[in-house]
TITI-498041 format. One record per atom (N, C-alpha, C): atom name; residue number from 1; x, y, z negated; residue in one letter. Coordinates in steps of 0.2 Angstrom, whole numbers, padded with zeros to 4 digits. Atoms other than C-alpha are relative to their C-alpha. Layout:
N
CA | NUM | X | Y | Z | a
...
***
This chain:
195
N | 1 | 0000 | 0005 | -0005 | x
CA | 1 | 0015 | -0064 | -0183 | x
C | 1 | 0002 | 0003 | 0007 | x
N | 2 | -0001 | -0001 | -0005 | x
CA | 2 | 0023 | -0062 | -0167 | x
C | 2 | -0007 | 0000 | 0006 | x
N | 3 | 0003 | 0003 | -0005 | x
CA | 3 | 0014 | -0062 | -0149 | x
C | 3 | -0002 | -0008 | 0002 | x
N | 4 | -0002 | 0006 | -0002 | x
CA | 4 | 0021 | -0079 | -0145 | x
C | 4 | -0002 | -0005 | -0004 | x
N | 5 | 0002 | 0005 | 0003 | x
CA | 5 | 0014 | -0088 | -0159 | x
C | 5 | -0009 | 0002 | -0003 | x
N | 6 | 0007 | 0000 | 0002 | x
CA | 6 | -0004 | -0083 | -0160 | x
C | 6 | -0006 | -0005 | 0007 | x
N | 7 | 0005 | 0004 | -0003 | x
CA | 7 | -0021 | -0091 | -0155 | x
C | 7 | -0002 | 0000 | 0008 | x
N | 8 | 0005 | -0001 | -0008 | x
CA | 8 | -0030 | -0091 | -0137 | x
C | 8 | -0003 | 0009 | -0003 | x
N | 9 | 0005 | -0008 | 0002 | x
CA | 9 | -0043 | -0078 | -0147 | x
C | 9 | 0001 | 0004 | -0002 | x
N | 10 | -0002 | -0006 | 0005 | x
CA | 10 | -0032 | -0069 | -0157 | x
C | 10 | 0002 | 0004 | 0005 | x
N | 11 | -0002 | -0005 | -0005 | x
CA | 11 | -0029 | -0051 | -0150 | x
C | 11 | 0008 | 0000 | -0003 | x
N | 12 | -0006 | 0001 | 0000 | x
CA | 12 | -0011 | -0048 | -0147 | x
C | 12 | 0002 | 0005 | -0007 | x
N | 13 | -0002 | -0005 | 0007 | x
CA | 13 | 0000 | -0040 | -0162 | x
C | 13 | 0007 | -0001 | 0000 | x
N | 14 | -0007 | -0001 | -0003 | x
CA | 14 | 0017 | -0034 | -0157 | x
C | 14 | 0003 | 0004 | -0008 | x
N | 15 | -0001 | -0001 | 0006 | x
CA | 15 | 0026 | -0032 | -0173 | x
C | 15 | 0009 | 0005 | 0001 | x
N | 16 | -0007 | -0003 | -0004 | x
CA | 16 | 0043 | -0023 | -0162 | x
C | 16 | -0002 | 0000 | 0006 | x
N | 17 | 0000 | -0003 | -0008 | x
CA | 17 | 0042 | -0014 | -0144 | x
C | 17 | 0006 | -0004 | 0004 | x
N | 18 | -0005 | 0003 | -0007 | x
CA | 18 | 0060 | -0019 | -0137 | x
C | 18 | 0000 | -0007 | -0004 | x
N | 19 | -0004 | 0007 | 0003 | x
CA | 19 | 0067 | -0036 | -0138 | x
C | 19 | 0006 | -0001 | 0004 | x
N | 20 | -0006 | 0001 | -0003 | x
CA | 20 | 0082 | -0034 | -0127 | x
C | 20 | -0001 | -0006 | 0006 | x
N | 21 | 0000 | 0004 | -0005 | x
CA | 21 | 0075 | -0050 | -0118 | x
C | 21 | 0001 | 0001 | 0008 | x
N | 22 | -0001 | -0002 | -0006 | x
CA | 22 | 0074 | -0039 | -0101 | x
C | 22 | 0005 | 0002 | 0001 | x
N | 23 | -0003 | -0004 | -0002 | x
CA | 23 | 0090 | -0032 | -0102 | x
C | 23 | 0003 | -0003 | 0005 | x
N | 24 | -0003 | 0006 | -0005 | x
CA | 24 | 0098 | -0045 | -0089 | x
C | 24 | -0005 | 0000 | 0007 | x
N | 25 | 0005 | 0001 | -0008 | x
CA | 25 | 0084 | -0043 | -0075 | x
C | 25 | -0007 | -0005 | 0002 | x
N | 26 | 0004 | 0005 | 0000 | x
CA | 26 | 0073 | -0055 | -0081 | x
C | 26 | -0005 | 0001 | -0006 | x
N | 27 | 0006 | 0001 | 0006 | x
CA | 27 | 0056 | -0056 | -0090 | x
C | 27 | -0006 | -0005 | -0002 | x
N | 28 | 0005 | 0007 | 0001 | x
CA | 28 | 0042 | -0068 | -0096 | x
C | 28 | -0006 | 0000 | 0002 | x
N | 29 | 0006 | 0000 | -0003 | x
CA | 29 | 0026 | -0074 | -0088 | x
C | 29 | -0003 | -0001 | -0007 | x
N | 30 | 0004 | 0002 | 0007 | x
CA | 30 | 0009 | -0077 | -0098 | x
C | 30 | 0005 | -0009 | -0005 | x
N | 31 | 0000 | 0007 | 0003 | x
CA | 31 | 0014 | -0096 | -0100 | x
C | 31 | 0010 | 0002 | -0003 | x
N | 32 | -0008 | 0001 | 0003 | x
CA | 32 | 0033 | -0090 | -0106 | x
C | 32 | 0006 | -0004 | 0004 | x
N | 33 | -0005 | -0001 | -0004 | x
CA | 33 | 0044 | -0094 | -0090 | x
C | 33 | 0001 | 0005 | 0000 | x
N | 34 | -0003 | -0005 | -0001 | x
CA | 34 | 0056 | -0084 | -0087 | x
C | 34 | 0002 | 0002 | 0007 | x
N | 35 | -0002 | -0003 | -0008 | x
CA | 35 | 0057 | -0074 | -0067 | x
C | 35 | 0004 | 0006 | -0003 | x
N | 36 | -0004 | -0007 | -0001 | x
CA | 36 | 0067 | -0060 | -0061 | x
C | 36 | -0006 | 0008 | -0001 | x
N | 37 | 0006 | -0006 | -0001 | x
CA | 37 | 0058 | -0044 | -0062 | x
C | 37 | -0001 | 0003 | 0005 | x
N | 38 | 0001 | -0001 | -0007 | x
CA | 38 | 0058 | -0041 | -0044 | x
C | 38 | -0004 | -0007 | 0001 | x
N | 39 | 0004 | 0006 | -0001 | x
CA | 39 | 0046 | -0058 | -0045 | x
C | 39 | -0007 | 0004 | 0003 | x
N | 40 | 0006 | -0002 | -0001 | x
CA | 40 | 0030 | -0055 | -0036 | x
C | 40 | -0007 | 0002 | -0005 | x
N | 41 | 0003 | 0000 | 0005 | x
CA | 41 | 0019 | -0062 | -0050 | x
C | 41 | -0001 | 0006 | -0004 | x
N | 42 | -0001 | -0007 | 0006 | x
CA | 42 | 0026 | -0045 | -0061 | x
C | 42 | -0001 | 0004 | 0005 | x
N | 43 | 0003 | -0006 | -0005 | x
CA | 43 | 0022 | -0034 | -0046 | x
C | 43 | -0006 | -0002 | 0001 | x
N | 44 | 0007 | 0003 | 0002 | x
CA | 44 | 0005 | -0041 | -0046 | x
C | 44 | -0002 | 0005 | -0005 | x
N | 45 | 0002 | -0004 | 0007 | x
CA | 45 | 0001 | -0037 | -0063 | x
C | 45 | 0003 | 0005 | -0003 | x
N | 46 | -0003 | -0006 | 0004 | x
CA | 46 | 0013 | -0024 | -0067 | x
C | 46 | -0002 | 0007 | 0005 | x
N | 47 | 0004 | -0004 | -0003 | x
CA | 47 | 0004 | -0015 | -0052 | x
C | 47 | -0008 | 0001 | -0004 | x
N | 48 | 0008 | -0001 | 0003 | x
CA | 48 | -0014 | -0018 | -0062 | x
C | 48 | 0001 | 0006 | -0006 | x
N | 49 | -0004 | -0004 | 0007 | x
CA | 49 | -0004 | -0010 | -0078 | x
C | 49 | -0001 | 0006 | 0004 | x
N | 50 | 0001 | -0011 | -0004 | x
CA | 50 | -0002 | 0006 | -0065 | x
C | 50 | -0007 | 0001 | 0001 | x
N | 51 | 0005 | -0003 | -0004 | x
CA | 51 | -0018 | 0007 | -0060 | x
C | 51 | -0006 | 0002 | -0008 | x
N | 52 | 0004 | -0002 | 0007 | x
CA | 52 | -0024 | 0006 | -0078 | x
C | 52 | 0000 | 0006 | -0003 | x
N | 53 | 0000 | -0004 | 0001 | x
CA | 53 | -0017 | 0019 | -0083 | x
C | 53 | 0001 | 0007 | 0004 | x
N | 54 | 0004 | -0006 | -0004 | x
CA | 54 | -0022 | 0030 | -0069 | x
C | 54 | -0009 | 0001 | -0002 | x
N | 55 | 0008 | 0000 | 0002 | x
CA | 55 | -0039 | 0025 | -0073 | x
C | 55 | -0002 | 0005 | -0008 | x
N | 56 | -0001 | -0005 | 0009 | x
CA | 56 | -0035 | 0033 | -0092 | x
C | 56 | 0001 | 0006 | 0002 | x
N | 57 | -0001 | -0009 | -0002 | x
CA | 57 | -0028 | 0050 | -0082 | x
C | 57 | -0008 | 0001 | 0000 | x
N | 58 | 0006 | -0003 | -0002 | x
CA | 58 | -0044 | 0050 | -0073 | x
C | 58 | -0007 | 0000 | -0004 | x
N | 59 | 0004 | 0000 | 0006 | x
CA | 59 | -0055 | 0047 | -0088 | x
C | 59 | 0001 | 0007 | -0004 | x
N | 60 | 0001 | -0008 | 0003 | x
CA | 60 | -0049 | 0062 | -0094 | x
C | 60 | 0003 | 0006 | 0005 | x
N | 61 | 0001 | -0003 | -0002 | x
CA | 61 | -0050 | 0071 | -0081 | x
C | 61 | -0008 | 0005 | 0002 | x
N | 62 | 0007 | -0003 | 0000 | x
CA | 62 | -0068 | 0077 | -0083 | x
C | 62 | -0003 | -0004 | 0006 | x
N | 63 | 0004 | 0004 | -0004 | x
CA | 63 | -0077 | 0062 | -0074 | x
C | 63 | -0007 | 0001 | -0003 | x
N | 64 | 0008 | 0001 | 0003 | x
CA | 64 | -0098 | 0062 | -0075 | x
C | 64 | 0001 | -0005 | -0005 | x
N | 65 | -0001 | 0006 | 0005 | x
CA | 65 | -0103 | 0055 | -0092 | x
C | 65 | 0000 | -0007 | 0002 | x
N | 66 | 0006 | 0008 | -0002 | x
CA | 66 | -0113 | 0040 | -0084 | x
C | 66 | 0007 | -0004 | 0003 | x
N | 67 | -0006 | 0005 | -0001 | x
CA | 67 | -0094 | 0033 | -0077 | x
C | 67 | 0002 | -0001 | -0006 | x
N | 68 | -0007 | 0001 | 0005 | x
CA | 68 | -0085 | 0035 | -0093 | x
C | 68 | -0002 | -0008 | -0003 | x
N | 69 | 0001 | 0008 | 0004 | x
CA | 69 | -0093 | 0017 | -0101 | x
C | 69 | 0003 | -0005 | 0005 | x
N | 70 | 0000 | 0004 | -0005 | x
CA | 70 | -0091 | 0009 | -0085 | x
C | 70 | 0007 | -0002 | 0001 | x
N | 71 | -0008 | 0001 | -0002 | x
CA | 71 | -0073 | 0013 | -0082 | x
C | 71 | 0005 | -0001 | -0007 | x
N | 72 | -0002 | 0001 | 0011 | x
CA | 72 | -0068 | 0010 | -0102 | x
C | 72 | -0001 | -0006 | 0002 | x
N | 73 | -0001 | 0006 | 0000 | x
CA | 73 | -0073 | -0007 | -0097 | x
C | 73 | 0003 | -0002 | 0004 | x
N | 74 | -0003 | 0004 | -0006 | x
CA | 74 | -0066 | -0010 | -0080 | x
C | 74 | 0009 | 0001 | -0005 | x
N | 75 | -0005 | 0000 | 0003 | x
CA | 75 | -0051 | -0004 | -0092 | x
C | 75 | 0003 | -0006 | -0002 | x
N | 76 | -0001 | 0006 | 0005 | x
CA | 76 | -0052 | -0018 | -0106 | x
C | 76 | -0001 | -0007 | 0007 | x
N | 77 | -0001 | 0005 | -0003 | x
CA | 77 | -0055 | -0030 | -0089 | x
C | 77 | 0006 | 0000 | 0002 | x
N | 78 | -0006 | -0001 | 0000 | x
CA | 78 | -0040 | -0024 | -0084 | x
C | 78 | 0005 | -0004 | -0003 | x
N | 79 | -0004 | 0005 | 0006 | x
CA | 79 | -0031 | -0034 | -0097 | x
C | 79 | -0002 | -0007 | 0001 | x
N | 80 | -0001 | 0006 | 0000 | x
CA | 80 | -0037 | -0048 | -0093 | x
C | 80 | -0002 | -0004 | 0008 | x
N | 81 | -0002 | 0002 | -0006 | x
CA | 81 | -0034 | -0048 | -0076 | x
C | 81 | 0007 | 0000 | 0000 | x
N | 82 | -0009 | 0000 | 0002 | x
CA | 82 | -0015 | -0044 | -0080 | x
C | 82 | -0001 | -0008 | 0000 | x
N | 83 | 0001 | 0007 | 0005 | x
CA | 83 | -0018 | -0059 | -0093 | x
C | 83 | -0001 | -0007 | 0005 | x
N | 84 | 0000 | 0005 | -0005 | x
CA | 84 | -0023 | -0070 | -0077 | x
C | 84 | 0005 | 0001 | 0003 | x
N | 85 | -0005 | 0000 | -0005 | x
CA | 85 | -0011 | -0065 | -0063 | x
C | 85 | 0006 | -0002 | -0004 | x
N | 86 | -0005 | 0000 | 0003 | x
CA | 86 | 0002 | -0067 | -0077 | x
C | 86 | 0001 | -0007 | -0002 | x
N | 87 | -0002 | 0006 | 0000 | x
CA | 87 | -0001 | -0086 | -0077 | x
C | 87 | -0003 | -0003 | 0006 | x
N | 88 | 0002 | 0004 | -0006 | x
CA | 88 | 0000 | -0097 | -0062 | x
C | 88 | -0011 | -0004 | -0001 | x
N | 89 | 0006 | 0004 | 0002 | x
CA | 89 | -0019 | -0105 | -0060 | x
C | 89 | 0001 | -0007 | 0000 | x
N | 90 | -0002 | 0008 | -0001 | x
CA | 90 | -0011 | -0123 | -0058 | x
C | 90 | 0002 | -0002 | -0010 | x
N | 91 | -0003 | 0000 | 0004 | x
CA | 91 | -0004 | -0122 | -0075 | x
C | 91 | -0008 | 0000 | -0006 | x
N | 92 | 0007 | 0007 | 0003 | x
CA | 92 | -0015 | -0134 | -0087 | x
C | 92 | -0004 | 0002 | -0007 | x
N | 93 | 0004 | -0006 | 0007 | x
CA | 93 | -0019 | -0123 | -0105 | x
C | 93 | -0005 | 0002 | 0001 | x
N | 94 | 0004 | -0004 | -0004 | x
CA | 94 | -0032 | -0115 | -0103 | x
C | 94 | 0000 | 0008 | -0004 | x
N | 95 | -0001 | -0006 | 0000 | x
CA | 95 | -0032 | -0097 | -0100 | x
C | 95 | -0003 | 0006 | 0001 | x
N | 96 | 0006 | -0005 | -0003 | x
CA | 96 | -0040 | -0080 | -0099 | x
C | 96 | 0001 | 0003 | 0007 | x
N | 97 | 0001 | 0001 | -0004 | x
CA | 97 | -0047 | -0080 | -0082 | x
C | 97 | -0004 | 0008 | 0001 | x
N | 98 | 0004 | -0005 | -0001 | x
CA | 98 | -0056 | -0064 | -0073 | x
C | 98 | -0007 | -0008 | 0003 | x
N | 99 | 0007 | 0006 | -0004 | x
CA | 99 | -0075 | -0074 | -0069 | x
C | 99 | -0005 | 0004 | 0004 | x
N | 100 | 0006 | -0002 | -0008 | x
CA | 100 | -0088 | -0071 | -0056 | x
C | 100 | -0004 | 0006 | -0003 | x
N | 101 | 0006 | -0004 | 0003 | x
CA | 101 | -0100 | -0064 | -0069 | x
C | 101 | 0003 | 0008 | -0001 | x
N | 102 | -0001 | -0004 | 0000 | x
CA | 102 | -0090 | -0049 | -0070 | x
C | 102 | 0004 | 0003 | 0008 | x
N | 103 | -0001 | -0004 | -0006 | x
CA | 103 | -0084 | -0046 | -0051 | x
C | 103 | -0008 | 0002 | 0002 | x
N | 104 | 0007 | -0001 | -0002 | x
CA | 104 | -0104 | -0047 | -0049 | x
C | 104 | -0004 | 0007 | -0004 | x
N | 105 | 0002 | -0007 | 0004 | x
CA | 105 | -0105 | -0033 | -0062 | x
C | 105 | 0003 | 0007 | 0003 | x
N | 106 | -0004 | -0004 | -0007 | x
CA | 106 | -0093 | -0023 | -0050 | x
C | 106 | -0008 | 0003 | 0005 | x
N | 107 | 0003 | 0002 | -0008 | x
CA | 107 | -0104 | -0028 | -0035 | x
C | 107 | -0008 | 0007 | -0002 | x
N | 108 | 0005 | -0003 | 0002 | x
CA | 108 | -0120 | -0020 | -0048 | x
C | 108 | 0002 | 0007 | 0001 | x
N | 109 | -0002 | -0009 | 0001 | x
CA | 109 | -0111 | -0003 | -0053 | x
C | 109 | 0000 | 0002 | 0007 | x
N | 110 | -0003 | -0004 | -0009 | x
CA | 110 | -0105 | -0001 | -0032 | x
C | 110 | -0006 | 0002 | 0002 | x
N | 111 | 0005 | 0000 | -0002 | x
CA | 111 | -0125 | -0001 | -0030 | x
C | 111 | -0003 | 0006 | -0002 | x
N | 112 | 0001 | -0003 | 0004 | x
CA | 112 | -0130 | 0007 | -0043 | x
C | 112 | 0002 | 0009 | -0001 | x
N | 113 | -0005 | -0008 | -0004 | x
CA | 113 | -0117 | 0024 | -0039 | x
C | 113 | -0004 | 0000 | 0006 | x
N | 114 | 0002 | -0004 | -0007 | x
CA | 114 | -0120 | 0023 | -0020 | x
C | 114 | -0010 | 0000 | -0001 | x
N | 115 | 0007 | 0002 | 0000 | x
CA | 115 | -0140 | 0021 | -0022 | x
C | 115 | -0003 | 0010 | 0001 | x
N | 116 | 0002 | -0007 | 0000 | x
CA | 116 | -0140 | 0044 | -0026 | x
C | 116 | 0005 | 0003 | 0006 | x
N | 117 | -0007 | -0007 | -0007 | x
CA | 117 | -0125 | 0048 | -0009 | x
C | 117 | -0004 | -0003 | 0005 | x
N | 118 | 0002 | -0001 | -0009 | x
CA | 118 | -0130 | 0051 | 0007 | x
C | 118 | 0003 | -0006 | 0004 | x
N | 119 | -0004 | 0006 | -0003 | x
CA | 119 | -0126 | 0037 | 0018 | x
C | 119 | 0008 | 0005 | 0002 | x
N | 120 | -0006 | -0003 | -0003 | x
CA | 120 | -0108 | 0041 | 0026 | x
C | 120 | 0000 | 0000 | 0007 | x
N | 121 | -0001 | -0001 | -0005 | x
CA | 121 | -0105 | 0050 | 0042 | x
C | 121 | 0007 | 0002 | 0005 | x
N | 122 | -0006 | -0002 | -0002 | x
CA | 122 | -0086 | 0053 | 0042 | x
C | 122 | 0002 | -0003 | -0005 | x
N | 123 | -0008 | 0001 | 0005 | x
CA | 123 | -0070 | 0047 | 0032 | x
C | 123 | -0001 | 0006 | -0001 | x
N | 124 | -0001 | -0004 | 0008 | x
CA | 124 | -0068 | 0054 | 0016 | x
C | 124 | 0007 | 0002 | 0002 | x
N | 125 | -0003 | 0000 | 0002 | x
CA | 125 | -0054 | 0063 | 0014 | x
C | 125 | 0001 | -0001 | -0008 | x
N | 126 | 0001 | -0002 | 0007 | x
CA | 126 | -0047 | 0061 | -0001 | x
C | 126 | 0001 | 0006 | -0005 | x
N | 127 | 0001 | -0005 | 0005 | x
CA | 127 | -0050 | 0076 | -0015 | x
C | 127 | -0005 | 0001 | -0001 | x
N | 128 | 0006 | -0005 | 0001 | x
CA | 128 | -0061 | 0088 | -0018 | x
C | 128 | -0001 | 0002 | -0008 | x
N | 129 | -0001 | -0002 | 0007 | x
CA | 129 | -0064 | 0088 | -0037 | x
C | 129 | 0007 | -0003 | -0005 | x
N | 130 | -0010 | 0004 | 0005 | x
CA | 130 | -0047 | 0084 | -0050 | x
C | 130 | -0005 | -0007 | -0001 | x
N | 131 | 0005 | 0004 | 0002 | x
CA | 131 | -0060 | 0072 | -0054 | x
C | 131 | -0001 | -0008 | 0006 | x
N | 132 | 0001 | 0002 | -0006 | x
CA | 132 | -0064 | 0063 | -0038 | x
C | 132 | 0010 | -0002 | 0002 | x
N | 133 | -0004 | 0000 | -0003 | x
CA | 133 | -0045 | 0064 | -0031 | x
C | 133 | 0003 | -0006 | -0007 | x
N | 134 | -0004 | 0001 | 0004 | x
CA | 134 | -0038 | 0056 | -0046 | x
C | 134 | -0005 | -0008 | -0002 | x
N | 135 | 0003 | 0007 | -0004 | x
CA | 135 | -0052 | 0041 | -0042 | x
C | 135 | 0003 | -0004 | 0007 | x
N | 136 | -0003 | 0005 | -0007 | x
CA | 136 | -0046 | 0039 | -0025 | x
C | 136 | 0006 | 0002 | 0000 | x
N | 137 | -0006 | 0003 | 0000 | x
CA | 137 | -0028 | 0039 | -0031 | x
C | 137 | -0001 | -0007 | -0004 | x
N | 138 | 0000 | 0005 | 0005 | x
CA | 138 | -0032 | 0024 | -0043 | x
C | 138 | -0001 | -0006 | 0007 | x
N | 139 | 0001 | 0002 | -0006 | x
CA | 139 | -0042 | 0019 | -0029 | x
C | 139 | 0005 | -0004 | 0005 | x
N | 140 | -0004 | 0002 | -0004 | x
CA | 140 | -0028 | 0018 | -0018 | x
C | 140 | 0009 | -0006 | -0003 | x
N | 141 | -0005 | 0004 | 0003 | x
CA | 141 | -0017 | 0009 | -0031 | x
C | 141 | -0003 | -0006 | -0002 | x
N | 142 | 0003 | 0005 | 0003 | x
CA | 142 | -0029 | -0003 | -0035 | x
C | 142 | -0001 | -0004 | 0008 | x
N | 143 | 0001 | 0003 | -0008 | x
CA | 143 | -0030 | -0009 | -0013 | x
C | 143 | 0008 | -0001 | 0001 | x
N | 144 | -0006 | 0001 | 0001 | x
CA | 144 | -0010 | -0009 | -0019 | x
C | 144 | 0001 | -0008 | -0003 | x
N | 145 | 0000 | 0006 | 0005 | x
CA | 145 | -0012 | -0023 | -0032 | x
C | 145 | -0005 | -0003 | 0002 | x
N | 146 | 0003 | 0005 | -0006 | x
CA | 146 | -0024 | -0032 | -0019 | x
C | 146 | 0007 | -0003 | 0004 | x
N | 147 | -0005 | 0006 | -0005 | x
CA | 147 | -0011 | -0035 | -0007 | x
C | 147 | 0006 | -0002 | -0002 | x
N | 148 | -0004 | 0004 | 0004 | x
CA | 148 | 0002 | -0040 | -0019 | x
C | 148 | -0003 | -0006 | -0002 | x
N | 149 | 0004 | 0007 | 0005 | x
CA | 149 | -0009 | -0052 | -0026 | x
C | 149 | -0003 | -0004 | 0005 | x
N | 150 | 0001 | 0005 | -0004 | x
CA | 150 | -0015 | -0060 | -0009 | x
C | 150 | 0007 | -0003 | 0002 | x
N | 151 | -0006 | 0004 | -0002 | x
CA | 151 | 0003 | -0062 | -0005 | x
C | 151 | 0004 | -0003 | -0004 | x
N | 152 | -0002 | 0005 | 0007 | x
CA | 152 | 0008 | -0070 | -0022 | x
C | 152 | -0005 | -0005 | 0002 | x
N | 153 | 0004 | 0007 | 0000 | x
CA | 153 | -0007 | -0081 | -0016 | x
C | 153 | 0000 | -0006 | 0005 | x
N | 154 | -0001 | 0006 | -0005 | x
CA | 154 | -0001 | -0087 | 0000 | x
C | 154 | 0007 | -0002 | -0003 | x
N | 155 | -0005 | 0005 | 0003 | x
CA | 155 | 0016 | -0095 | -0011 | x
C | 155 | -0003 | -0003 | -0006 | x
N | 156 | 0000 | 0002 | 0009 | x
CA | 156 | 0008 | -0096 | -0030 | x
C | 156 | -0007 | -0004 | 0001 | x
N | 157 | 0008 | 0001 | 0002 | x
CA | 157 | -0010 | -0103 | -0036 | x
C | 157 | -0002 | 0008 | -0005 | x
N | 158 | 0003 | -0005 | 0002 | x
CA | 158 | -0018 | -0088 | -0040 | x
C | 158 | -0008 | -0001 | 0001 | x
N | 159 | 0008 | -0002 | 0001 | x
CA | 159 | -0037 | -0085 | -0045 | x
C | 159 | -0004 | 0004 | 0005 | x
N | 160 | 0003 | -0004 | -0005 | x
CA | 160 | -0047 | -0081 | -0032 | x
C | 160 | -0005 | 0006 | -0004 | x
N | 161 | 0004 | -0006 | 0003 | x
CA | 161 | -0058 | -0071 | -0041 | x
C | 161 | 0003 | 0008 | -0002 | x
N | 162 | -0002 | -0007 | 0001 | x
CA | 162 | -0045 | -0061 | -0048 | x
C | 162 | 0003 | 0005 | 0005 | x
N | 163 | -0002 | -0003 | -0006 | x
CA | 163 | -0042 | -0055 | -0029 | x
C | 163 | -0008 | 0003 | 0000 | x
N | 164 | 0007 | -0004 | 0001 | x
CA | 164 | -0062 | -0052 | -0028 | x
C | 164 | 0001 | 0006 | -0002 | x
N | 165 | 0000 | -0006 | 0002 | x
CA | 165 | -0061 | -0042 | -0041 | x
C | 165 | 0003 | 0008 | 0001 | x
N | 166 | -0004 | -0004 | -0007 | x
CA | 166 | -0048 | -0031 | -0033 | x
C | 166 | -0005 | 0005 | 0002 | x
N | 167 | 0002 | -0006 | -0007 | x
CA | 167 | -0057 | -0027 | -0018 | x
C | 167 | -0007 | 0002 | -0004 | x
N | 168 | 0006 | -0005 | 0003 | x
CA | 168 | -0075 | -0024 | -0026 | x
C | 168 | 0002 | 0005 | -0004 | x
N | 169 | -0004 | -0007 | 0002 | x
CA | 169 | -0063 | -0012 | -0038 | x
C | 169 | 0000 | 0005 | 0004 | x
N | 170 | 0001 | -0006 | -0004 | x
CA | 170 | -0059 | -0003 | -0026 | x
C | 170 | -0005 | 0003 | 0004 | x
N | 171 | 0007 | -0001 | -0002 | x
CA | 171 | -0075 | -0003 | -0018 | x
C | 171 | -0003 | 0007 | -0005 | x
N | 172 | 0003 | -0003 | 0006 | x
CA | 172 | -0082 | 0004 | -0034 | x
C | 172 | 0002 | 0009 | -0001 | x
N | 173 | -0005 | -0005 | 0002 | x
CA | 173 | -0067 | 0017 | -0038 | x
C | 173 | -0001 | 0005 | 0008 | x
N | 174 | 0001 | -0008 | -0008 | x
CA | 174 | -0072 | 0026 | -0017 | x
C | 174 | -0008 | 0001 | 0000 | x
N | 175 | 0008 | -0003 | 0001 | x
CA | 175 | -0091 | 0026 | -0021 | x
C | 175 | 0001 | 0004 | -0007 | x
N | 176 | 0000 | -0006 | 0005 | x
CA | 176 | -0088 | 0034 | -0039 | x
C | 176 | 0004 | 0007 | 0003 | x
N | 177 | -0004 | -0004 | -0005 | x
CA | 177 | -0075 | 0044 | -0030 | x
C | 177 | -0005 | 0007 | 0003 | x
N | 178 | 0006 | -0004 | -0003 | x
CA | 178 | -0088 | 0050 | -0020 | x
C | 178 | -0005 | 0005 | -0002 | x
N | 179 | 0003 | -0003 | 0004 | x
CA | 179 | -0100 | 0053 | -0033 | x
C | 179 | 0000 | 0004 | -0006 | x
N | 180 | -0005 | -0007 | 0003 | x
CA | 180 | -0089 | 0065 | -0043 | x
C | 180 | -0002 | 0007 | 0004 | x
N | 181 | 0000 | -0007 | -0004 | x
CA | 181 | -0089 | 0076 | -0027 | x
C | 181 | -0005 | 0002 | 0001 | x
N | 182 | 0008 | 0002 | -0007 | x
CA | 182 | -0109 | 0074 | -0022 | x
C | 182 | -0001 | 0008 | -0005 | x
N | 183 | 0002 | -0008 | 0002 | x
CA | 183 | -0110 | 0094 | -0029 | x
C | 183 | 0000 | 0003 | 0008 | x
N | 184 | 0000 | -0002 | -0007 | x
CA | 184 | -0106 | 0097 | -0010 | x
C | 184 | 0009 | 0001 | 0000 | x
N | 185 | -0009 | 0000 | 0001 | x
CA | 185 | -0084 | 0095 | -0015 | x
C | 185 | 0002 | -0003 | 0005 | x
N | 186 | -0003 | 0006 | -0006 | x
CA | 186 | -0084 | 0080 | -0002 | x
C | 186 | 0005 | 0003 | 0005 | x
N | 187 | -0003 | -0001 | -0006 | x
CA | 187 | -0070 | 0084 | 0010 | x
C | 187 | -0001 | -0005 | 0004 | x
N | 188 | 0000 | 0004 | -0006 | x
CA | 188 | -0073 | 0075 | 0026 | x
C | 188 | 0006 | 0003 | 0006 | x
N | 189 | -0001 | 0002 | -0005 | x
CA | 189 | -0063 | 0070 | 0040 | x
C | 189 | -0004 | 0003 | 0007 | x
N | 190 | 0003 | -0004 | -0004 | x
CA | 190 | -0065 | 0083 | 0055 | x
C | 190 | 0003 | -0005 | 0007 | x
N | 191 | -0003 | 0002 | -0007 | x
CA | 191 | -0060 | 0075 | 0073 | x
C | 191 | 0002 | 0005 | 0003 | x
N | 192 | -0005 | -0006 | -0004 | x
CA | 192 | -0046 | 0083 | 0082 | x
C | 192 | 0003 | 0005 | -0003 | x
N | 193 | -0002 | -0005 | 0004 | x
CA | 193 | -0044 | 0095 | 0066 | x
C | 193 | 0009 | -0002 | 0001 | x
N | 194 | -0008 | 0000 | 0002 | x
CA | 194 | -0024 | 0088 | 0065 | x
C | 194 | 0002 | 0004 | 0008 | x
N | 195 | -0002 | -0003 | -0008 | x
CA | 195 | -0022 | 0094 | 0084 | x
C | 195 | 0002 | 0009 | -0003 | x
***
């Protein structure tokens, strides 16, 4: 069975990788319109897709055990934040939505991590561990795929949540960040050091 004709619940099963449909400049939303691929909506989501798979580098790059669950899941949520961005919210079906109860899960982990760092006294630079530096590259891709997606939501209906989620992501992705380097890696931000 193709993608296009399975259930709400059924997980996707791709039976062929090309289809030639993009060859022309154009590809398909969740709901099966068809935009250009320079559409916001695919910059949106096809920025989540990047950041996901940055989260997959930084998974293997020797993160503390206690993130790998965490971030395994902000993964699989990954997917169905695409899954939202990729259909307008006006659009009547119903569809997999990112919900409160997991940006609030965010909001726990961002506690939960900073609760062992030192308050902060300086900007972070980014690096210090491959570990660390390859969070606050995600990091930085995932404060990417926020402002694509607030600005698809000043013309589309887009899900506020899945903006939420967003920033408390990124939240999350510069406190784990952090707590990768907390062996004493932390590069901080010197004043006047660029002079």
């Amino acid at each position: 069975m193709s993608a296009r004709g399975r259930r709400h619940d059924e997980p996707v099963r791709l039976d062929r990788i090309y289809t030639r449909g993009g060859d022309a400049g154009e590809t398909s939303l969740g709901d099966g319109a068809r935009v250009p691929k320079s559409d916001l909506r695919i910059a949106a989501f096809g920025t989540v897709d990047e950041l996901n798979s940055w989260l997959g580098l930084a998974l293997a790059r020797g993160l503390p055990d206690e993130f790998r669950p965490w971030l395994e899941r902000v993964q699989n949520e990954l997917f169905d934040l695409g899954a939202d961005l990729s259909v307008p919210t006006d659009e009547q079906r119903e569809r997999l939505r990112v919900t409160g109860e997991q940006v609030e899960r965010l909001e726990e982990l961002c506690d939960q991590a900073n609760d062992g760092l030192e308050p902060l006294r300086s900007f972070v630079l980014p690096g210090g561990t491959e570990a660390a530096a390859a969070l606050h590259f995600a990091r930085t891709i995932c404060r990417r795929a926020e402002r694509i997606a607030v600005e698809l939501s000043a013309s589309e209906p887009v899900n506020p949540l899945a903006l939420a989620y967003l920033n408390r992501l990124s939240d999350l992705l510069f406190i784990l960040a952090r707590a990768a380097n907390a062996g004493g890696h932390e590069p901080l931000w010197k004043p006047g050091s660029s002079r």
